[in-house]
LOZAFI-708169 format. One record per residue (C-alpha): x, y, z; residue in one letter. Coordinates in pm, whole numbers. Layout:
// LOZAFI-708169
+--------+--------+--------+---+
|      x |      y |      z | r |
+--------+--------+--------+---+
|      X |      Y |      Z | a |
...
+--------+--------+--------+---+
This chain:
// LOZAFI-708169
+--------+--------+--------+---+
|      x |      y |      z | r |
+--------+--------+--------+---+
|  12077 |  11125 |  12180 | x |
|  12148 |  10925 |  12469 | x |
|  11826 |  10832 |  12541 | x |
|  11775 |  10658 |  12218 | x |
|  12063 |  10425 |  12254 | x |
|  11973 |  10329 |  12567 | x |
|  11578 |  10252 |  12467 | x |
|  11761 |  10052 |  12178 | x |
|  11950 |   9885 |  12355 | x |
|  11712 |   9794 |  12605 | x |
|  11459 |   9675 |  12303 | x |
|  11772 |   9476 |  12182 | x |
|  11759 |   9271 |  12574 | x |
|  11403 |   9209 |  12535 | x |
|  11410 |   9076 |  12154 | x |
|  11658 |   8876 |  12188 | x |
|  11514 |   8606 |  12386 | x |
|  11226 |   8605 |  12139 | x |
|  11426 |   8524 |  11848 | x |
|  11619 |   8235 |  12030 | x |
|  11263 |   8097 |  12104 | x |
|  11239 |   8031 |  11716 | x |
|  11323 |   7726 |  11509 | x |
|  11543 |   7858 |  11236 | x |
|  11453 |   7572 |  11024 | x |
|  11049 |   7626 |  11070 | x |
|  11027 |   7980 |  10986 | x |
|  10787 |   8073 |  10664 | x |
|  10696 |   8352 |  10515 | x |
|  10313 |   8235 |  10664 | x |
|   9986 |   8388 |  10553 | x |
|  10092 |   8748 |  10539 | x |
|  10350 |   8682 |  10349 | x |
|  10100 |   8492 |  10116 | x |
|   9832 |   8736 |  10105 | x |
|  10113 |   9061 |  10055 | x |
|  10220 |   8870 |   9757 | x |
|   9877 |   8829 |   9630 | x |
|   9823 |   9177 |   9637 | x |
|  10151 |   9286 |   9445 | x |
|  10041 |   9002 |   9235 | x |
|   9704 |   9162 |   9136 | x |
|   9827 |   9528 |   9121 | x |
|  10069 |   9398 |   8847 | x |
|   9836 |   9297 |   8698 | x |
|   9589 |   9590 |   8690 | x |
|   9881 |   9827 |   8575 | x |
|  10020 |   9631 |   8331 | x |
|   9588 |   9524 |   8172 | x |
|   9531 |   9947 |   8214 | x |
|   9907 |  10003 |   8044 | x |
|   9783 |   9768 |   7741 | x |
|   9458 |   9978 |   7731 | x |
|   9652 |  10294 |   7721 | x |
|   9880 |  10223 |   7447 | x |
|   9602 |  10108 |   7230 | x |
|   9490 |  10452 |   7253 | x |
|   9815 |  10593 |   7092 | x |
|   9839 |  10696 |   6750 | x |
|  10173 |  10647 |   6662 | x |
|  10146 |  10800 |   6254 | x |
|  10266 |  11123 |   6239 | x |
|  10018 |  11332 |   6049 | x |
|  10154 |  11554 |   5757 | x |
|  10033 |  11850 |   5857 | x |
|  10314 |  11824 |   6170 | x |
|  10582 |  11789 |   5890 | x |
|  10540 |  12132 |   5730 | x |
|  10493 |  11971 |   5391 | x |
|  10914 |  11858 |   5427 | x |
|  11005 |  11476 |   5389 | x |
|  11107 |  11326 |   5721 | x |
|  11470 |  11250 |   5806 | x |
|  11617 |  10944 |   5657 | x |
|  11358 |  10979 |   5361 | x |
|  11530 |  11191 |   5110 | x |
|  11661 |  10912 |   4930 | x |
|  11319 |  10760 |   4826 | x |
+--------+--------+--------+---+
């Protein structure tokens, strides 16, 4: 347990310079950050133009035979 606190902290010393190197006000996102979006973009996408597919498939009439020849709920009245 020791040992990882002290490889931590030693990390932390050699990071820190790094990040004081950087110009808070010039830091973007970049082309990773472009290209990661893309791709959550498109996947989106796909799941939600394979979702639309998939629910066109569904029959959503119940067929008599499931009722066992009884009116539904709420139908009583008609």
């Amino acid at each position: 347990m020791a040992d990882m606190s002290a490889s931590a902290n030693l990390a932390m010393t050699h990071l820190v310079p790094l990040a004081k190197e950087l110009d808070e006000n010039k830091v973007t996102p970049g082309v990773l950050g472009f290209i990661v979006f893309a791709v959550m973009a498109l996947a989106v996408w796909a799941l939600m133009k394979s979702m639309n597919r998939h629910m066109g498939k569904v029959d959503f009439a119940e067929p008599e035979a499931a009722l066992g020849g009884t009116p539904a709920r709420g139908s009583a009245g008609k």
